[in-house]
N, C-alpha and C positions, 0 to 999 in steps of 0.2 A: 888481848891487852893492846892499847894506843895511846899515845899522844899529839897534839900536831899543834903547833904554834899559828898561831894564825894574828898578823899581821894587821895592825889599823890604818894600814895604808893601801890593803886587800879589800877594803871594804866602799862598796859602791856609795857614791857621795851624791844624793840628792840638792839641788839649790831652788829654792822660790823666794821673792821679796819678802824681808825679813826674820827666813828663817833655811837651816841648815841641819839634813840630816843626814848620819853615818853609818848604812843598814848593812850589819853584819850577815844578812841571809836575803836569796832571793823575798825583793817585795817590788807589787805593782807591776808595771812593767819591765821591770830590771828581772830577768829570769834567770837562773843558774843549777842548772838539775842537780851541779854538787853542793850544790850550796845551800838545802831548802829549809834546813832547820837542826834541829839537838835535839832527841828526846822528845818529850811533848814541847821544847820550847820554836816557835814558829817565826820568833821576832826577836831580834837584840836589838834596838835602834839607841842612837845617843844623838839626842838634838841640842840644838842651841836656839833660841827666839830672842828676837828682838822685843826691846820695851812693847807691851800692847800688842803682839802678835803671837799667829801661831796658829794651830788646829780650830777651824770652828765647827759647826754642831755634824757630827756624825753617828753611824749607828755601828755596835760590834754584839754581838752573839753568839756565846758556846766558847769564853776567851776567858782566864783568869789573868788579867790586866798589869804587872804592877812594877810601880812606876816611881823612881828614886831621884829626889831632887841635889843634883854636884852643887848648883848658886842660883842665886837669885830667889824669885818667887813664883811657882805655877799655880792657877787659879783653874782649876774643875768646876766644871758646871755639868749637870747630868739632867734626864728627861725625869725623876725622882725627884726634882724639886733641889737636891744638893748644889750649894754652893761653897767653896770650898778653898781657901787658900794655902797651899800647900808649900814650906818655908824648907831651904836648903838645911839635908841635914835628917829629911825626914823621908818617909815611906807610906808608899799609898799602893793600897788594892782595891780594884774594881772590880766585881764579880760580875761578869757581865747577864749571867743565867740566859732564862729565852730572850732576852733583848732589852740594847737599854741604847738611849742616844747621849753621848755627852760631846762637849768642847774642850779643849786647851789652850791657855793663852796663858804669854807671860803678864806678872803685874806690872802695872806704868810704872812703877821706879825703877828698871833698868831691867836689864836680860836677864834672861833664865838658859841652864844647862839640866836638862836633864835623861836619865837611861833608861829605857822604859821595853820590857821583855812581856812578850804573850806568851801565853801558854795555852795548848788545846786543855781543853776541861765539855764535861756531861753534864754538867747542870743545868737544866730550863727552868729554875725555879726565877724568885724574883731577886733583881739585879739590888748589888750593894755597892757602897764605897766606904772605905776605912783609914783612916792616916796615925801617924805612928811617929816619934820620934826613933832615928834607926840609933839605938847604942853603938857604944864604940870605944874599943882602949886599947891604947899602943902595945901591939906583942901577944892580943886576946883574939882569935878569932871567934865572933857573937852571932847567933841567931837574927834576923831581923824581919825575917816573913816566910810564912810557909802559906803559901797561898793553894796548893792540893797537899793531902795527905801523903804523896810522895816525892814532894820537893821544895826544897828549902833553900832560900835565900843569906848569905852568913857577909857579916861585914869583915874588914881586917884592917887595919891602920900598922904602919911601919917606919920606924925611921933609923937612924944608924944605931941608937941604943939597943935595938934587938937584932941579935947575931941570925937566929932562922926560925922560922913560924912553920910548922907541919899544917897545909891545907885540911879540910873534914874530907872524910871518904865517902864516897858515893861510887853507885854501879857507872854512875857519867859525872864527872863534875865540869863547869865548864868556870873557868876564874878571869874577870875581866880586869884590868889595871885602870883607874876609874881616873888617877893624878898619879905625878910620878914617875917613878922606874924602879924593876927592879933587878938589880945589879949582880945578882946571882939567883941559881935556883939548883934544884935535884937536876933538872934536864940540862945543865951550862951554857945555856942561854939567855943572855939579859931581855928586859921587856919593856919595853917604853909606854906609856899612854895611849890606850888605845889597840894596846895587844891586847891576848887571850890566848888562855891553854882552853882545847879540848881537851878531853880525857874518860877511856873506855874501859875500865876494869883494872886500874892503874893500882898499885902500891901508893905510898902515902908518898907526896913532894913536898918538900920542903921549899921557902922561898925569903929572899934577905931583900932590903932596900938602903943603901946611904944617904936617901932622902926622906923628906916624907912625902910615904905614898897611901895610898887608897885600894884597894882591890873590892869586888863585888863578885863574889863564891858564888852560885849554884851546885847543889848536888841534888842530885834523881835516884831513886832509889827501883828497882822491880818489885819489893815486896815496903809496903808501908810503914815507916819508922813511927814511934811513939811520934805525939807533937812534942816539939820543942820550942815553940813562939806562942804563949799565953796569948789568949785570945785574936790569933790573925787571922781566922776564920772569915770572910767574907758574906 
């Protein structure tokens, strides 16, 4: 059993003309043997783009993609012909199977933020994209993507009307604060924007906020849970 707080001000900051990103785990040249990933998860990044900027056409392969927009608007475009406007609020998975090339860019009316976590996946089959509004209700923690059959994405919204939220359990959960803070937890540690709890075989934590905040759950499971997100399959 573990937990470890881990800090968004620990986290390597990328900068290029018109765009900023926040990579929670070794990426590219940025290397950190402690740092290489969670689980099957490979990538946590949180970017920001500027109006009209951002990723152009690249390729990923052997990746379950998926990609949570905080503001603004991200537009996908994929080697599958997809084009795709992707509005804050919402959830998208990319399955990337044996190969797919896509781009990301914000739309021209203003910036986009959004988190976007890989995950190792065995599929070579042919590559998908799917979007989703992610639900959501204060004091509810909800399902919002299960992109492999053993991990799951869950939203949480919080504001001073709810006293404390019990996170979903998982063999690993890993919980990001997306907006916000939160002002108490099981561990009595507050966590501002941009934290995250790891956690490895943890009992259940509980978490409160006196604003409103945001969190984005992960849990990983060793043996496959039922589906819990009607049709998020890729």
């Amino acid at each position: 059993m573990s937990v470890e707080i881990r800090r968004g001000s620990a986290r390597y900051v990328e900068r290029e003309p018109g765009r900023a990103t926040w990579h929670s785990y070794s990426f590219g040249d940025r290397y950190d043997p402690e740092r290489l990933g969670f689980g099957p998860m490979v990538c946590h990044d949180d970017h920001l783009l500027g109006p009209g900027q951002g990723f152009e056409t690249h390729r990923h392969s052997g990746l379950e993609i998926v990609t949570y927009v905080v503001s603004g608007t991200l537009r996908h475009t994929d080697s599958t012909g997809t084009v795709t406007d992707v509005p804050a609020g919402s959830v998208a998975h990319l399955s990337a199977g044996g190969g797919v090339e896509h781009s990301e860019v914000a739309a021209d009316d203003g910036p986009c933020r959004f988190v976007q976590v890989w995950l190792r996946s065995d599929s070579t089959g042919e590559p998908s994209y799917v979007v989703r509004e992610a639900a959501g209700a204060v004091g509810r923690v909800v399902p919002v993507a299960q992109p492999r059959p053993d991990a799951v994405l869950w939203r949480l919204l919080l504001d001073d009307s709810v006293e404390t939220v019990e996170l979903p359990r998982g063999d690993r959960v890993h919980a990001f604060v997306v907006t916000g803070a939160l002002t108490r937890s099981s561990l009595a540690e507050p966590l501002a924007a941009g934290d995250a709890f790891e956690m490895v075989d943890e009992h259940a934590r509980s978490v409160a906020a006196a604003v409103p905040t945001e969190l984005l759950v992960w849990t990983f499971h060793e043996k496959e849970p039922a589906p819990v997100v009607a049709g998020s399959g890729g």
